[in-house]
PLY file of the C-alpha trace (Angstrom):
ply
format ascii 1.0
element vertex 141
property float x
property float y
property float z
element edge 140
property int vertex1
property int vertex2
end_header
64.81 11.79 -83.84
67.22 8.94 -83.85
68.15 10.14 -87.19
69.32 13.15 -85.82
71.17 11.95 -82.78
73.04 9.52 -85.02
73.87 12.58 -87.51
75.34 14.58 -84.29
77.50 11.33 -83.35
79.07 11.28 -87.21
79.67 14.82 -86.34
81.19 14.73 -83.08
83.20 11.47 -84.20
84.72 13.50 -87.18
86.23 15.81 -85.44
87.18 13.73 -81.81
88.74 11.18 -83.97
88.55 7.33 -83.17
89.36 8.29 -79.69
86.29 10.13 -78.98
84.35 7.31 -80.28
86.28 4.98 -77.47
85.57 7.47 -74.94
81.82 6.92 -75.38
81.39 3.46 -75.48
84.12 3.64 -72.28
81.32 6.13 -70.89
78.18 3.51 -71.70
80.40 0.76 -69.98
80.68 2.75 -66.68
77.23 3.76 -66.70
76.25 0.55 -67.06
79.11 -1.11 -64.41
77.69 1.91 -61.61
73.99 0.73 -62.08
74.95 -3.02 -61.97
76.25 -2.25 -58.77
73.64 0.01 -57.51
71.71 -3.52 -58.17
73.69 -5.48 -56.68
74.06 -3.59 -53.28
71.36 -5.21 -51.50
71.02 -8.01 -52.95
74.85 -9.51 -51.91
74.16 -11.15 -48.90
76.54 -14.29 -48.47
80.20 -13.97 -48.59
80.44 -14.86 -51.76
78.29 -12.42 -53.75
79.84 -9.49 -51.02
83.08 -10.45 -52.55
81.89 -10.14 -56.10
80.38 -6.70 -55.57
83.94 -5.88 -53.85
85.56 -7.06 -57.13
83.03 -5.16 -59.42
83.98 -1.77 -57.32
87.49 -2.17 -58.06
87.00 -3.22 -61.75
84.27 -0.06 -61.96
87.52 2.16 -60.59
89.71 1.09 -63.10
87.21 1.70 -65.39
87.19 5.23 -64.37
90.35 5.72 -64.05
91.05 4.80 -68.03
88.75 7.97 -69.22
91.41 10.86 -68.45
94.17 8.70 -69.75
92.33 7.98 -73.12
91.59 11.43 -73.15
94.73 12.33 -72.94
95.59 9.87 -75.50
93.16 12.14 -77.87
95.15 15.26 -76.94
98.15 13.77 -78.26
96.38 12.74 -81.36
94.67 16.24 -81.76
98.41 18.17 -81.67
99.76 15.34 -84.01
97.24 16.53 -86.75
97.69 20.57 -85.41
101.62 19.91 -86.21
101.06 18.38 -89.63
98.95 21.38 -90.43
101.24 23.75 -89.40
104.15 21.45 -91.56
102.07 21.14 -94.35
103.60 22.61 -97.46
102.75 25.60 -99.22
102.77 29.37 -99.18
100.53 29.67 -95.79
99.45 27.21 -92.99
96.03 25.83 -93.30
94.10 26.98 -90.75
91.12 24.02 -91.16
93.22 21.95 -90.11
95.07 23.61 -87.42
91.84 24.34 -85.30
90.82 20.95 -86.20
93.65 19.26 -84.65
92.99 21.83 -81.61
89.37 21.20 -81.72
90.09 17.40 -81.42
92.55 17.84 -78.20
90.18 20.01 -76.66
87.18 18.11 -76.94
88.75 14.83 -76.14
90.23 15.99 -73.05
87.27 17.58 -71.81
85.16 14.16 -72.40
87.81 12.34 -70.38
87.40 14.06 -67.50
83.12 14.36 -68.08
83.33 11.10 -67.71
85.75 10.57 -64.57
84.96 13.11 -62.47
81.29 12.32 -62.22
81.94 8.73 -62.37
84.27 8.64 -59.81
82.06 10.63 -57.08
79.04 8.22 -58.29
81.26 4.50 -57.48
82.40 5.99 -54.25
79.31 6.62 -52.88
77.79 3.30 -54.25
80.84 1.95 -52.66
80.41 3.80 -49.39
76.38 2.74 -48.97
77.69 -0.40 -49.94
80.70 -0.80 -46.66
77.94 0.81 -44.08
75.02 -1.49 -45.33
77.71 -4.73 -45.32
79.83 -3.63 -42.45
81.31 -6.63 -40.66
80.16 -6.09 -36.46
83.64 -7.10 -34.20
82.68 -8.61 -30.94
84.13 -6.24 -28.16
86.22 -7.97 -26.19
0 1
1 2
2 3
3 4
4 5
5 6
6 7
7 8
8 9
9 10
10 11
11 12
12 13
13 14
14 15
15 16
16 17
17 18
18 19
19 20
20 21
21 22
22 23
23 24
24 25
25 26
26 27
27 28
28 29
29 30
30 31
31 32
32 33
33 34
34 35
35 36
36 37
37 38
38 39
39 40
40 41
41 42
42 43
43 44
44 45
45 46
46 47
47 48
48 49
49 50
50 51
51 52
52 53
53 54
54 55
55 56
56 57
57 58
58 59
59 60
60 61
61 62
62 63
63 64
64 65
65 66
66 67
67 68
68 69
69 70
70 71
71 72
72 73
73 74
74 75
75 76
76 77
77 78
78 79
79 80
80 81
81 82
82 83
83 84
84 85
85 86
86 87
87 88
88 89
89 90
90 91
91 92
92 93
93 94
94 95
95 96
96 97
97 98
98 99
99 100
100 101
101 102
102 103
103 104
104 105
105 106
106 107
107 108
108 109
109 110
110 111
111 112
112 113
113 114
114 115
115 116
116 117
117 118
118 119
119 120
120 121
121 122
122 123
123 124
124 125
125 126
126 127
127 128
128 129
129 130
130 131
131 132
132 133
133 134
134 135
135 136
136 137
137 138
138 139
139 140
């Protein structure tokens, strides 16, 4: 089984390009930032740890934030290697490598935004439970 999950990532690599491969370990370090926060929710009780958490949120955002852009980053790449094909010498343009400069735009655009959009709903509720649960009470005067 791990065999063939790790013959599906050579795949998927080859045609998203190095920036595909980025994209997922950017994807395993979100995951892994949203459930160290999930974590650390209740257990930040002083000041101290409250602020930490607070930090983590806006570290988790930026986080987030970087998966469109390097997404982007792979569409750019993708119509760089759809332009040589369609430059490349010779009596016809190579298709191959045409729709595999496409292909690579395509899919790492898509993964950019797989990874933000759900990411991005997930840290703002953790962030939300997170204000109500640690909300600071103001005497009324």
């Amino acid at each position: 089984m791990i065999a063939s999950i790790m013959s599906e990532c050579r795949e998927l690599f080859q045609v998203g390009g190095w920036v595909l491969a980025a994209l997922f370990v950017l994807g395993f370090g979100i995951a892994w930032c949203l459930v160290d926060l999930a974590q650390r929710i209740g257990e930040a009780t002083t000041d101290e740890t409250q602020a930490r958490v607070r930090r983590r949120f806006d570290f988790t955002f930026m986080l987030i934030g970087v998966a469109p852009l390097l997404g982007l980053l792979g569409t750019v790449t993708g119509m760089f290697a759809t332009f040589d094909g369609m430059a490349a010498p010779g009596s016809g343009t190579p298709i191959s490598v045409i729709s595999r400069g496409v292909s690579e735009a395509l899919l790492t655009t898509q993964t950019g935004l797989v990874i933000a959009v759900p990411s991005f709903i997930a840290c703002a509720l953790l962030r939300a439970s997170f204000q109500r649960a640690h909300q600071m009470e103001v005497p009324h005067a």
